[in-house]
C-alpha positions in Angstrom: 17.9 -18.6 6.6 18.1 -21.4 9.4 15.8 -24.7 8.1 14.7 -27.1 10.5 14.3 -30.9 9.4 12.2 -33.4 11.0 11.4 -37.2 10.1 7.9 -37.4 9.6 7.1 -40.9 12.8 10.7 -41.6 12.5 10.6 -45.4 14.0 7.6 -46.5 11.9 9.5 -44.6 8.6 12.9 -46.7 9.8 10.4 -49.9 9.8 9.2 -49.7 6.6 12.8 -48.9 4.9 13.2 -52.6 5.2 9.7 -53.7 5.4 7.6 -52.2 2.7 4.4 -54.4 3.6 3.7 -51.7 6.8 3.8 -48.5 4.4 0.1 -47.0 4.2 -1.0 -49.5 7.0 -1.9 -48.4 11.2 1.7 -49.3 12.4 3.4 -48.9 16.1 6.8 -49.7 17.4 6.3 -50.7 21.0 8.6 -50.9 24.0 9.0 -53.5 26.0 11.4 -54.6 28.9 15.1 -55.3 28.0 16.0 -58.8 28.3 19.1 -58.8 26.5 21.4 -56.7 29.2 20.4 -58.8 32.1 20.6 -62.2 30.8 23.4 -64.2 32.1 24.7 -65.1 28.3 26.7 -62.8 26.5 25.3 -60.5 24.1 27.0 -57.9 21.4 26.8 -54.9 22.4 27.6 -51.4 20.0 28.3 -47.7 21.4 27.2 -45.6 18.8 27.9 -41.9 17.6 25.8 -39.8 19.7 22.2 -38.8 17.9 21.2 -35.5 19.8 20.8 -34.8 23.0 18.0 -37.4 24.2 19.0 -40.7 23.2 21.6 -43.5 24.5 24.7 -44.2 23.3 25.0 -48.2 24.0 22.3 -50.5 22.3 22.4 -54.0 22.1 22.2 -55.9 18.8 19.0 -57.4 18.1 18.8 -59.8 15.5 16.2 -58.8 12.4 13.7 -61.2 11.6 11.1 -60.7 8.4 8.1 -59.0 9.6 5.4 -61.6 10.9 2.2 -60.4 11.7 2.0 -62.4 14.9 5.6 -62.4 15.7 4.3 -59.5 18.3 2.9 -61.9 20.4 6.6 -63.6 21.3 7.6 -60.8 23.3 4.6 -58.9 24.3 2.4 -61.5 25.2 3.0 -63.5 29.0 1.9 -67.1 29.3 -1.5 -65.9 30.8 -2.1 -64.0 27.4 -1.9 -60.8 28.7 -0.6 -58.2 26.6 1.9 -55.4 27.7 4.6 -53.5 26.1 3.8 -48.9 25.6 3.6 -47.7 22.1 7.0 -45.4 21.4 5.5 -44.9 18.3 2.4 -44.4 15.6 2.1 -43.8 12.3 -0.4 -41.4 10.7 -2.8 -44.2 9.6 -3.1 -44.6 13.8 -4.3 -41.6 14.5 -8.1 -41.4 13.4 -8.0 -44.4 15.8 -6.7 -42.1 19.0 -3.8 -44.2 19.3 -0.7 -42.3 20.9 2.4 -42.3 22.0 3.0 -43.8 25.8 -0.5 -46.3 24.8 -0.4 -49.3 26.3 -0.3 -51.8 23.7 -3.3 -53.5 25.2 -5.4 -50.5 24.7 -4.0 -50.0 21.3 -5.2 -53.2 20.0 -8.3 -52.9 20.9 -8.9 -49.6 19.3 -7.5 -51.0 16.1 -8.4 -54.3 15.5 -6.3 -54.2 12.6 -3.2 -52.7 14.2 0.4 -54.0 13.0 2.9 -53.8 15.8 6.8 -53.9 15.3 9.3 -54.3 18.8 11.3 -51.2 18.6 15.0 -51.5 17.4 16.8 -48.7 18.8 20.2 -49.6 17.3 18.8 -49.3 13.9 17.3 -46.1 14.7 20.2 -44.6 15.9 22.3 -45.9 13.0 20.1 -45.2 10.0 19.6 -41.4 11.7 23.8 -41.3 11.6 23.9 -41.9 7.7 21.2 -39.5 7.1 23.4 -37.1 9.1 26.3 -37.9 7.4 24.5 -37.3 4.0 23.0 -33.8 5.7 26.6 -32.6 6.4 27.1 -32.9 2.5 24.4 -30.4 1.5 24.3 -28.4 4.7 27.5 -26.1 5.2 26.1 -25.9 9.3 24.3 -29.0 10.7 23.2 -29.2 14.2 21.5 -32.7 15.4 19.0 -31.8 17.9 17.7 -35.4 18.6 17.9 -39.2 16.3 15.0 -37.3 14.1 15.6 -33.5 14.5 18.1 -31.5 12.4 19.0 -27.6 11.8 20.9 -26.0 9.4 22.1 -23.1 8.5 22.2 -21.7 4.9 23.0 -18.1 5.3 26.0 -17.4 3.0 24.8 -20.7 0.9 21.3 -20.6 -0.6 19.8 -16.7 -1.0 16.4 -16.4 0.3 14.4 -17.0 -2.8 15.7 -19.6 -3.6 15.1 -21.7 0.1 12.2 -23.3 -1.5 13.6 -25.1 -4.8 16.4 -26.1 -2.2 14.5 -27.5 0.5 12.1 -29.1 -2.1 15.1 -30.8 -3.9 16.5 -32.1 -0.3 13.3 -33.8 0.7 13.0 -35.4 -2.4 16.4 -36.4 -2.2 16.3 -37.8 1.4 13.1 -39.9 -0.2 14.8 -41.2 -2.9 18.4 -42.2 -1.0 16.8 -43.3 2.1 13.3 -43.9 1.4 12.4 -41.9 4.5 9.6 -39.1 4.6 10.4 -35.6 6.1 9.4 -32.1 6.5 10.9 -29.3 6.7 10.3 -25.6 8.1 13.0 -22.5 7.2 12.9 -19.0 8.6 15.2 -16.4 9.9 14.9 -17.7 13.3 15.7 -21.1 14.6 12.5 -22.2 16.7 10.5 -20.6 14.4 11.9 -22.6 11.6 10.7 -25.6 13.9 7.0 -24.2 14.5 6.9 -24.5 10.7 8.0 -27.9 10.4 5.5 -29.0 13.3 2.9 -26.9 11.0 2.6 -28.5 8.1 3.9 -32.1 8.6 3.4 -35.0 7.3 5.8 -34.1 4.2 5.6 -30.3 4.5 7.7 -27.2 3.5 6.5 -24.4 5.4 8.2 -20.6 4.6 8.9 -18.0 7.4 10.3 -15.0 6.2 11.2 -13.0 9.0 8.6 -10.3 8.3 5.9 -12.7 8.2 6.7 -14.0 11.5 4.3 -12.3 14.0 1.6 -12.9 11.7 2.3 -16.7 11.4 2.5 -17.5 15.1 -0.5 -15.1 16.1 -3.6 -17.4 15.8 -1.5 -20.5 17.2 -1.9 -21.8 20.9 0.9 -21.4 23.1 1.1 -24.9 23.3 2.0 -25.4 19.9 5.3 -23.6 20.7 8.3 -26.2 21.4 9.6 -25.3 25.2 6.2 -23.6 26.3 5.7 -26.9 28.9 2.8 -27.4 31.3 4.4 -25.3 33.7 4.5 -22.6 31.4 1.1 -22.7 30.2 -0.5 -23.1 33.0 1.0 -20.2 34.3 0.0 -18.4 31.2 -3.4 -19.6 31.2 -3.9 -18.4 34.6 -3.4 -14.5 32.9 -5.7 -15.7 30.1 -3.4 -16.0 27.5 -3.6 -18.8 24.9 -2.5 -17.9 21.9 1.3 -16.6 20.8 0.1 -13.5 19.3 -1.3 -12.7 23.0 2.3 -13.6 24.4 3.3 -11.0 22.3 1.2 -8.4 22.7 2.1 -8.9 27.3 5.3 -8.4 26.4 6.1 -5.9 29.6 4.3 -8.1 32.1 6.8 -11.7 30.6 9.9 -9.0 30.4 8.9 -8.9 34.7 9.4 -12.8 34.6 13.4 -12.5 34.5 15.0 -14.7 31.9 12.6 -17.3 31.2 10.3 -14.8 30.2 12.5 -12.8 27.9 13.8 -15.5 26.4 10.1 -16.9 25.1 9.4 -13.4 24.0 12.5 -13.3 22.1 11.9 -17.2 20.7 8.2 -16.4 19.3 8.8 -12.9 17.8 11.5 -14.4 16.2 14.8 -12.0 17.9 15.8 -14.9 19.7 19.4 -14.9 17.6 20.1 -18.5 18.8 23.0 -20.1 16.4 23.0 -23.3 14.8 25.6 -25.3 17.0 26.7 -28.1 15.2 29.2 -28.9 18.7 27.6 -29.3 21.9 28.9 -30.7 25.0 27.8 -33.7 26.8 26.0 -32.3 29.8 25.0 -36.5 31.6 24.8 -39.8 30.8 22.8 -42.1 32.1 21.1 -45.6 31.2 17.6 -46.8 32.9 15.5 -49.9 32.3 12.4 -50.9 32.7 11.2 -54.7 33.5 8.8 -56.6 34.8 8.0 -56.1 38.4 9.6 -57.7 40.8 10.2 -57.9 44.7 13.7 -59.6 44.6 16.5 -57.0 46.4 18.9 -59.8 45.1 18.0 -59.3 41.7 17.7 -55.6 41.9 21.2 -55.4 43.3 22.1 -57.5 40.3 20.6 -55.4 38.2 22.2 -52.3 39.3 25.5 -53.8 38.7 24.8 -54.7 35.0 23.8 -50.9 34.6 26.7 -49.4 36.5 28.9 -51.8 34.1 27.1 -50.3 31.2 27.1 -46.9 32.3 30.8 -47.2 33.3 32.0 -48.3 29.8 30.2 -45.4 28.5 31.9 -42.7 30.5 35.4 -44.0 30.4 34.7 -44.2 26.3 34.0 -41.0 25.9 36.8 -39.9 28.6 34.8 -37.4 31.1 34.9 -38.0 34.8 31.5 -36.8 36.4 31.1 -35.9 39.6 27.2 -35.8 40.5 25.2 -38.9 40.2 21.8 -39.5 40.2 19.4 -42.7 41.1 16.2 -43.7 40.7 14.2 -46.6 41.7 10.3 -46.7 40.4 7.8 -49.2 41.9 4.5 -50.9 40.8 1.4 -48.2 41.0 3.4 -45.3 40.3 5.6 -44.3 43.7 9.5 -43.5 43.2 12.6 -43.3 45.2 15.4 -41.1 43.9 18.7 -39.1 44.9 21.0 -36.9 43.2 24.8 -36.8 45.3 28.3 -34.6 44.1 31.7 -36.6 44.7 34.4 -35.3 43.6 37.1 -38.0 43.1 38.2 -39.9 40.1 35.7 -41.8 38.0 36.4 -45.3 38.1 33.9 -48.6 37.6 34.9 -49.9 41.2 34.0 -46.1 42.6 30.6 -46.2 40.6 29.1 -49.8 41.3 30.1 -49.5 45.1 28.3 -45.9 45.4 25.5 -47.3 42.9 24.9 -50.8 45.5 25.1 -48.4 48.6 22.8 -45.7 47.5 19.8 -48.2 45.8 19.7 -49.8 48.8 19.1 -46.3 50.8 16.6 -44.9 49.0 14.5 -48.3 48.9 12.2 -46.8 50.7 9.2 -48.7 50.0 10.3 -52.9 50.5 6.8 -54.0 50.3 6.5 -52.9 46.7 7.7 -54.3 43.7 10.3 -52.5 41.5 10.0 -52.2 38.0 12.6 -49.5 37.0 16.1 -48.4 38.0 18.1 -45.4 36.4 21.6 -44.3 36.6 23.5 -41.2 35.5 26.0 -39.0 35.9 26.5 -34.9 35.1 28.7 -32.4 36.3 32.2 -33.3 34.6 35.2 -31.7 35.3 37.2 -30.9 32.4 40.5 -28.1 31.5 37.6 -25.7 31.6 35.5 -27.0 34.3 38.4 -28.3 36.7 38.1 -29.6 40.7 39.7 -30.3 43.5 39.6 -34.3 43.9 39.5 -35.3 47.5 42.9 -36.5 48.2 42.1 -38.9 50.9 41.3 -41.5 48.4 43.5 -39.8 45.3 45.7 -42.9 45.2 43.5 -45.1 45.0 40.7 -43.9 42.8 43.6 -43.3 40.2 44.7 -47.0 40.2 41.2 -48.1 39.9 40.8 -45.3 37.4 43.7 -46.9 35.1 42.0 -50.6 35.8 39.1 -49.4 34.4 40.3 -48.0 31.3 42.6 -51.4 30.5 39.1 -53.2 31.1 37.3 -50.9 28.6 40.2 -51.8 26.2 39.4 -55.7 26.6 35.4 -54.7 26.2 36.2 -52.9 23.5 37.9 -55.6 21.6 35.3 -58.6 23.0 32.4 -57.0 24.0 31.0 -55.0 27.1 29.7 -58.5 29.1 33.3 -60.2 28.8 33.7 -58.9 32.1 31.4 -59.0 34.8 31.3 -59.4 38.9 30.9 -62.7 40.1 27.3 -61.6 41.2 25.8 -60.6 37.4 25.5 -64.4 36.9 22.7 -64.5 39.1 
């Protein structure tokens, strides 16, 4: 059987690990701008393992303070006294207040008079979820990471069928115990069914699926209780007058006429799907974005884009890929955004990225008499033995000097930190 593990409001659990106080309270973890990688003064900086495919892999250190109920109010709260900051997360005490994730913290409060509120800590996230892997990999002959709070496993060959349950039972007691963090877990003979049971019976669940039990567990759902049935998707299903899985099922010849994406659903909620657990996956882009508080300063957005491409730089020569499509975004107070994807194919260097980062921000401002309050950077596409391209070889010599610059400068950052080099301009 495959099992699928998932941290029951993973940030707020990670919180109360080191600050019991918030346990069996209304707790959020809230986002705000980050300060720390445009300042001017150095800070430490940490690349981390990766954690599944949605999260970075450079955080900067934040120093941990005791919890103060008002310590909030440092970083979320301007000298006007207005609040901002979006809630990343909730615990389950939050929700009879309809507090949810991507609230404004503003709105929270004021549904919950008696709401704690924690600044997120994404470094700690990330390495509290590597140690729980690590401990995973111990127990679970097959362990696939699907994001910091998601795991699969396989245990065929391992555990025999009957006795899933006194295994999974002593694992989440286990994970309780050794990391004081609450999770539930869902096991069937099929991998995203395994994960509809998790998301069924959560917080602190073990849901069962045996695989003949499968159409007759998804059946009564909606469709939009099925992870990778988006809006698209149901909207497009609605529109046929479908809303549950069991009626996905039973239009099984019209989805077969939708090509692949059809099929593959079909195959997904009746449980044929035969998708392995894939404990290796390749790195398909990396990218870094920030949000900030608005401003209309070019200067300072240029400035800004260098810090990221710096960032985003270090990242890629760390991990030794050399894209070759990059993507940017600009997004600007009351909702419009500015963006462009673009293939190069030369050699990945910092030089190559912050001069094609500068040149195309600057193009796809589109909108100068609005404030910016977001940039994003990333790259995809990467060549590899398997994957290989043709370089243009008008600039070949070149890009492969700045190529070996770049990798003795990620040797220095390495050793001292990412910000012990910088352009003349990051100093604002």
């Amino acid at each position: 059987m495959i099992i699928h593990l998932d941290l029951d409001c993973y940030f707020v659990s990670a919180e109360r690990t080191r600050t019991p106080y918030l346990k069996d309270k209304p707790v959020v973890v809230v986002k705000s701008s980050d300060r720390a990688i445009f300042s001017s003064k150095d800070t430490k900086s940490v690349m981390t393992e990766r954690v599944g495919a949605f999260n970075s892999l450079f955080q900067h250190e934040r120093e941990w303070q005791e919890f103060n109920p008002t310590y909030w109010k440092k970083e979320f709260m301007d000298e006007q006294g207005r609040v901002h900051g979006i809630v990343i997360a909730r615990s389950y005490e939050c929700k009879s207040y309809g507090i949810k994730t991507g609230t404004t913290l503003s709105d929270a409060m004021r549904m919950c008079p008696d709401l704690l509120v924690v600044q997120g800590d994404h470094l700690f996230y990330q390495l509290l979820s590597t140690k729980l892997c690590e401990f995973l990999q111990t127990k679970i002959p097959l362990l696939e990471q699907y994001s910091i709070d998601e795991f699969w496993g396989d245990l065929g060959g391992w555990v025999e069928d009957e006795d899933i349950h006194a295994f999974v039972s002593s694992l989440q007691a286990e994970i309780l115990e050794k990391f004081d963090l609450p999770i539930s877990i869902g096991a069937s003979s099929a991998k995203w069914i395994a994960k509809l049971a998790t998301d069924f019976n959560k917080p602190y669940g073990i849901t069962i699926v045996p695989k003949e039990e499968i159409e007759a567990f998804v059946s009564p759902m909606s469709i939009n209780t099925f992870p990778g049935i988006g809006k698209v998707l149901s909207k497009r299903l609605g529109s046929y007058g479908i809303k549950t899985l069991g009626e996905v099922l039973k239009s099984s010849h019209m989805l077969q006429s939708w090509g692949r994406v059809g099929q593959d659903l079909l195959r997904r909620i009746g449980g044929t799907d035969n998708e392995q657990v894939n404990p290796f996956h390749d790195r398909q882009s990396i990218g870094i974005s920030r949000n900030f508080s608005a401003t209309m300063e070019r200067d300072e957005i240029k400035r800004r884009v260098i810090i990221l491409s710096r960032h985003l730089s270090h990242t890629i020569l760390k991990l030794g890929v050399n894209p070759t499509t990059y993507h940017f975004k600009l997004k600007y107070n009351g909702g419009a955004s500015s963006g462009i994807s673009m293939t190069i194919d030369r050699v990945f260097s910092e030089t190559l990225l912050r001069s094609i980062a500068i040149e195309t921000i600057v193009k796809i401002d589109n909108l100068p008499q609005y404030a910016i309050h977001s940039i994003s950077l990333s790259a995809s596409n990467f060549t590899s033995e398997h994957k290989p391209k043709t370089f243009s070889l008008f600039e070949a010599q070149e890009d492969e000097k700045s190529r070996r610059l770049s990798e003795h400068v990620t040797k220095l950052r390495d050793k001292y930190g990412v910000d012990i080099l910088r352009c003349a301009i990051e100093k604002g």
